[in-house]
Backbone as a printed PyTorch tensor [residue, N CA C, xyz], in Angstrom:
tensor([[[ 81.8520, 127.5060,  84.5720],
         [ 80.7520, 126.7860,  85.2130],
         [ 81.0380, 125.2800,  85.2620]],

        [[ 81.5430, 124.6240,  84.1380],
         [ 81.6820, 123.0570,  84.2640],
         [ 82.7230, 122.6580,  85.1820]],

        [[ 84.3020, 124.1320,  85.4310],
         [ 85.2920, 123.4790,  86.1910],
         [ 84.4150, 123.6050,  87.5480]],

        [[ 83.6030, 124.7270,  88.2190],
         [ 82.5030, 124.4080,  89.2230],
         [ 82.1430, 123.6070,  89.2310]],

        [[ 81.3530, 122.5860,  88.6610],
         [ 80.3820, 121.4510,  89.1720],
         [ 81.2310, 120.1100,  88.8840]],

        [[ 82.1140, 120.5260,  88.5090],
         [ 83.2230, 119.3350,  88.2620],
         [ 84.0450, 118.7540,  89.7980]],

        [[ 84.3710, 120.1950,  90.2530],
         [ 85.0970, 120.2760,  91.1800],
         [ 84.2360, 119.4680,  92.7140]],

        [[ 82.8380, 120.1030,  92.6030],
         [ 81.9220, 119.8470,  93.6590],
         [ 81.6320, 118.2350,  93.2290]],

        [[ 81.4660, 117.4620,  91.5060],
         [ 81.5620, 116.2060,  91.7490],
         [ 82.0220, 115.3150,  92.1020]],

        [[ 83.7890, 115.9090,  92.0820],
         [ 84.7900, 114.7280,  92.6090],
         [ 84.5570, 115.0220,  94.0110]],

        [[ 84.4360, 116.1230,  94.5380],
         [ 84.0930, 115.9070,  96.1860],
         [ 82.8380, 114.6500,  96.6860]],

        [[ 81.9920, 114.8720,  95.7900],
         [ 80.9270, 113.5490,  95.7150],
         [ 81.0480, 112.4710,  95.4950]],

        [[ 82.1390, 112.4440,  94.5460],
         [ 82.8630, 111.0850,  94.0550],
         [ 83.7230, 110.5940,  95.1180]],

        [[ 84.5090, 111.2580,  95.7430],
         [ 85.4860, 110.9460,  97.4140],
         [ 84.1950, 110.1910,  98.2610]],

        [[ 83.2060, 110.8040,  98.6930],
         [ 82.5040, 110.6600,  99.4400],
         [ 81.9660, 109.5700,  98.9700]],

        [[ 81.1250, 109.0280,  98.0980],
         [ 80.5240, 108.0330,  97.3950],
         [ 81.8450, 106.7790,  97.2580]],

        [[ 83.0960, 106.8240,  96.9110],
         [ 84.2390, 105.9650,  96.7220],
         [ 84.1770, 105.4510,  98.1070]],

        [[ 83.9690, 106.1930,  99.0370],
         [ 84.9100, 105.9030, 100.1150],
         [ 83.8220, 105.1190, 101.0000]],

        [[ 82.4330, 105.6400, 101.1040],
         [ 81.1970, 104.8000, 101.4000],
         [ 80.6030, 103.5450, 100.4630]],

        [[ 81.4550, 103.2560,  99.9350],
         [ 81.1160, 101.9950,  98.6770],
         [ 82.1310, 101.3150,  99.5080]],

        [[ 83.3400, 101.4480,  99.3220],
         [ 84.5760, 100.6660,  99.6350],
         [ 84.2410, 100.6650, 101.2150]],

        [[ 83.2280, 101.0990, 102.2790],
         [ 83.4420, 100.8760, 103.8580],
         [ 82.2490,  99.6200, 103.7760]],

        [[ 82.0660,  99.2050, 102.7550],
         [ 81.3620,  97.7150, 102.9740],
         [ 82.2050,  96.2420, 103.4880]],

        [[ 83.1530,  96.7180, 102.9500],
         [ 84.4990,  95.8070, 103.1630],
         [ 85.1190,  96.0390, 104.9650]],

        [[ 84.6120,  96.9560, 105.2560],
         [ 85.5680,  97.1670, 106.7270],
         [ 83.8830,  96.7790, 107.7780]],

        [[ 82.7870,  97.0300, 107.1530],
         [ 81.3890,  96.6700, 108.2380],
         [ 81.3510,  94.9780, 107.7900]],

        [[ 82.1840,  94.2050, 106.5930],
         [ 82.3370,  92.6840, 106.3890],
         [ 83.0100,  92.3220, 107.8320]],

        [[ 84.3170,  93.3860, 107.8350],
         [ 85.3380,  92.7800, 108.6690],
         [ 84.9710,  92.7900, 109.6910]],

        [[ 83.9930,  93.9510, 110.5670],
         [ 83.6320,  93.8120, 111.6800],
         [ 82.7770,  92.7670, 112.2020]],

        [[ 81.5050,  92.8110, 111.4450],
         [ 80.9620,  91.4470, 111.1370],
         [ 81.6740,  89.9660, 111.8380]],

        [[ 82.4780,  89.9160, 110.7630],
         [ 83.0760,  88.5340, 111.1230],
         [ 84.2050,  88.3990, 112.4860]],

        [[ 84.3930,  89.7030, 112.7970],
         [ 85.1940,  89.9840, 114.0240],
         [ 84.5290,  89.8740, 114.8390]],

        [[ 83.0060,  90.3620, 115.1870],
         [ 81.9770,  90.3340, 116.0580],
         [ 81.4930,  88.6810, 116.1940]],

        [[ 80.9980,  87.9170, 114.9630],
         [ 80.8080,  86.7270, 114.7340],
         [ 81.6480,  85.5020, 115.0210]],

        [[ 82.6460,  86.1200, 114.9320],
         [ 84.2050,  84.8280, 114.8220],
         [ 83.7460,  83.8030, 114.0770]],

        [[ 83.0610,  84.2340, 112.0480],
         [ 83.0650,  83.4570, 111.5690],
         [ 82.8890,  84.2530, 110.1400]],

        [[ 83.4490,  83.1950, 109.2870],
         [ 83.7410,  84.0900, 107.6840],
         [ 82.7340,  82.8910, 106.8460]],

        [[ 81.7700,  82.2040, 107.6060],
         [ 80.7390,  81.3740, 107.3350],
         [ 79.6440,  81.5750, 106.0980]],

        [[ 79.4610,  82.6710, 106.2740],
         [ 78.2430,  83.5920, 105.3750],
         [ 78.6480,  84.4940, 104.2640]],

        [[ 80.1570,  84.6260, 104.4590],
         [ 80.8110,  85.1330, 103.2630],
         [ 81.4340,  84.3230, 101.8410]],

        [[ 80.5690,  85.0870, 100.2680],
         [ 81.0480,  84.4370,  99.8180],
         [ 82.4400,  84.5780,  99.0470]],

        [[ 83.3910,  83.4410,  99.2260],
         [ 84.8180,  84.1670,  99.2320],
         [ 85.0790,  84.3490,  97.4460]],

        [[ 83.9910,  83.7540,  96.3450],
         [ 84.1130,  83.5020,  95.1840],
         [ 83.8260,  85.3030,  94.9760]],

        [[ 82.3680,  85.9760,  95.2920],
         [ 82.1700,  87.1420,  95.1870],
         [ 83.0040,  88.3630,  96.0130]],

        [[ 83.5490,  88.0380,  96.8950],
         [ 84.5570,  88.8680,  97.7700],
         [ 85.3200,  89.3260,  96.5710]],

        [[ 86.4960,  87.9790,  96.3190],
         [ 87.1660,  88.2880,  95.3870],
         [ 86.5440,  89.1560,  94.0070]],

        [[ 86.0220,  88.6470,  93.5370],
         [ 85.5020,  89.9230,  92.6210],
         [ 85.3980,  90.8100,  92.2320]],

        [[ 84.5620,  91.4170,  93.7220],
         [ 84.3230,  93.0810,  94.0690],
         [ 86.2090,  93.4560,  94.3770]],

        [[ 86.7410,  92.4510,  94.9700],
         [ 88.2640,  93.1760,  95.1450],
         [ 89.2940,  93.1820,  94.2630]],

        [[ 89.0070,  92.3910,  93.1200],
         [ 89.9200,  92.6290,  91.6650],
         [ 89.2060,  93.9460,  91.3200]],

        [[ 87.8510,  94.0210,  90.8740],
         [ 87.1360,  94.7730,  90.7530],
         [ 88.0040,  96.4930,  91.4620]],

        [[ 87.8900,  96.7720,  92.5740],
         [ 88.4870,  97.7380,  93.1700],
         [ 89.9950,  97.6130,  93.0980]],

        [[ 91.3730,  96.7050,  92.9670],
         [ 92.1600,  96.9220,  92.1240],
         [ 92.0540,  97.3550,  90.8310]],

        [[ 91.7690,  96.7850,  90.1640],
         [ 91.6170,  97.2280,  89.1030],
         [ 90.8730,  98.6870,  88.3810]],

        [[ 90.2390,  98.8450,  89.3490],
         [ 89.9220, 101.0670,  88.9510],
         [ 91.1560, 101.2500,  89.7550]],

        [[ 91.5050, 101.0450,  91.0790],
         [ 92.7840, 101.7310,  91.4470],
         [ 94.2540, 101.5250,  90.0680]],

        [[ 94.0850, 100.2090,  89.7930],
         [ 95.3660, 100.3340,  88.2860],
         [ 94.7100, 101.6820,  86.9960]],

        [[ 93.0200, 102.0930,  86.9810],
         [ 92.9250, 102.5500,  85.9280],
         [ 93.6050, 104.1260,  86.3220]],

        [[ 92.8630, 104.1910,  87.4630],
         [ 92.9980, 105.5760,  88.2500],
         [ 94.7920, 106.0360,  88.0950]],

        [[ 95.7370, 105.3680,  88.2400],
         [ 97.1590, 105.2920,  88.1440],
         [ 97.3390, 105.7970,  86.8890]],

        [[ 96.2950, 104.5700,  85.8130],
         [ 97.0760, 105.1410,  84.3070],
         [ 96.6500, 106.1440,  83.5790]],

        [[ 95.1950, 107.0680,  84.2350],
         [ 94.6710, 108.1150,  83.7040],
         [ 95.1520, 109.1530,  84.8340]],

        [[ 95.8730, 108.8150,  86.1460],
         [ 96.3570, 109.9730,  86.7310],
         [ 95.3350, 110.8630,  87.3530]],

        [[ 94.0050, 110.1810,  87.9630],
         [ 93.0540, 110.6630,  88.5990],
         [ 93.1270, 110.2570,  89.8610]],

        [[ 93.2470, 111.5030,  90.9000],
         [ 93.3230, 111.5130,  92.0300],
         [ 92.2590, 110.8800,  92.7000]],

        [[ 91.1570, 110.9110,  91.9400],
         [ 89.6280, 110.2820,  93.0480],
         [ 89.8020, 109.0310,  92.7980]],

        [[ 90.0350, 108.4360,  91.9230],
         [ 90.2670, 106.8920,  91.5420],
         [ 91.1100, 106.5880,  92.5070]],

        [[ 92.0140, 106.8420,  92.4770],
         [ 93.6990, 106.3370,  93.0810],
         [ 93.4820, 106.5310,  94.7220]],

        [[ 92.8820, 107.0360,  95.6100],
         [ 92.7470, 107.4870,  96.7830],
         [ 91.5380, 106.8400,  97.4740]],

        [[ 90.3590, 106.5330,  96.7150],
         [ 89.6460, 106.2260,  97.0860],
         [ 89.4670, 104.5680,  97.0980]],

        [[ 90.1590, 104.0030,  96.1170],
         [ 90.4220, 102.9270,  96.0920],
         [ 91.9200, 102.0240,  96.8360]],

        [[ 92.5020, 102.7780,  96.9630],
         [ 93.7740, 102.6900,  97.8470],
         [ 93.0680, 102.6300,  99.2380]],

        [[ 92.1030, 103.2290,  99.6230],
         [ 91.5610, 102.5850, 100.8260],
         [ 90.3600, 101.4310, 100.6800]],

        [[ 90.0890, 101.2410,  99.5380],
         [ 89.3220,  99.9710,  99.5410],
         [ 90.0110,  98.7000,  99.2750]],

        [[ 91.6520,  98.4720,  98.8330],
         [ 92.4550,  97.7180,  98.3960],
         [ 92.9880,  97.5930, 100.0160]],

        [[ 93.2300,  98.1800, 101.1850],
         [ 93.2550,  98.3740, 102.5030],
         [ 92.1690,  97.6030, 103.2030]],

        [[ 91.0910,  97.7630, 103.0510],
         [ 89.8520,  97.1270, 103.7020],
         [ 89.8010,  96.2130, 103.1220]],

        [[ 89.9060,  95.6990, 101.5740],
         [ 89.2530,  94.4980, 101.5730],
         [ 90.5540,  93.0620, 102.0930]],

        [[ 91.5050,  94.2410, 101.8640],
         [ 92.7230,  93.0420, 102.3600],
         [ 92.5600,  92.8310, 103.7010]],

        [[ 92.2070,  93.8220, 104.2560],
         [ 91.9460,  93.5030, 106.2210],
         [ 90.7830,  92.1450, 106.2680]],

        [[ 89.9950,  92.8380, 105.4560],
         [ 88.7160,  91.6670, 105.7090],
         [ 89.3130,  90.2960, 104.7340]],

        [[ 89.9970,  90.3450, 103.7150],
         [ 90.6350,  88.8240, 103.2950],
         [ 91.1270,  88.1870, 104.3130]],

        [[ 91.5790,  88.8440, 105.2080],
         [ 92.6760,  88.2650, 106.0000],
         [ 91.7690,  87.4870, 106.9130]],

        [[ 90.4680,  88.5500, 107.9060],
         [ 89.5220,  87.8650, 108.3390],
         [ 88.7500,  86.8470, 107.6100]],

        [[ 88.3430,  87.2040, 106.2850],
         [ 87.7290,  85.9680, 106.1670],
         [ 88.6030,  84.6240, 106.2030]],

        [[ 89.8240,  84.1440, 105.9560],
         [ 90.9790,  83.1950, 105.9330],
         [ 90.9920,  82.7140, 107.3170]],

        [[ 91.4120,  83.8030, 108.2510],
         [ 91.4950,  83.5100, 109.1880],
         [ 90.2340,  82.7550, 110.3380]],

        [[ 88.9790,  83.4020, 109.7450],
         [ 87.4520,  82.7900, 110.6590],
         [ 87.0340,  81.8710, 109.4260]],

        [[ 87.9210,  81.2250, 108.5620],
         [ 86.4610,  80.2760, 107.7580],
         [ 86.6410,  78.9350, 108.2510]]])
């Protein structure tokens, strides 16, 4: 029963990882739509994106696939949107 509801949580956990980390790609559009990185703050950006490195380094050293995958696309987005914010501030 627990490898059951285990199994159905990391599917929740994908889903939940991956809709946390698409805040970073609706930033980028944002400022793509705006042509301005004005309203972003680049002190808290950074943060949330050590922040999401850093579970992707934990995810590596405990060898958990939901960590490592789901954050590998938020280390993707938030670098797209670094780039925008640099580029529109």
């Amino acid at each position: 029963m627990k490898q059951k509801v285990l199994k159905y949580y990391q599917h929740y956990m994908y889903l939940m990882g991956f809709a946390g980390h698409f805040v970073f790609v609706l930033q980028a559009l944002k400022i793509w739509q705006t042509k301005s990185s004005a309203d972003v703050s680049l002190s808290a950006f950074l943060v949330c994106f050590w922040a999401t490195c850093s579970w992707f380094l934990y995810g590596l050293l405990i060898d958990n696939p939901v960590l490592i995958r789901v954050n590998i696309f938020g280390i993707v987005a938030g670098t797209i949107c670094l780039g925008m914010i640099v580029a529109y501030a």
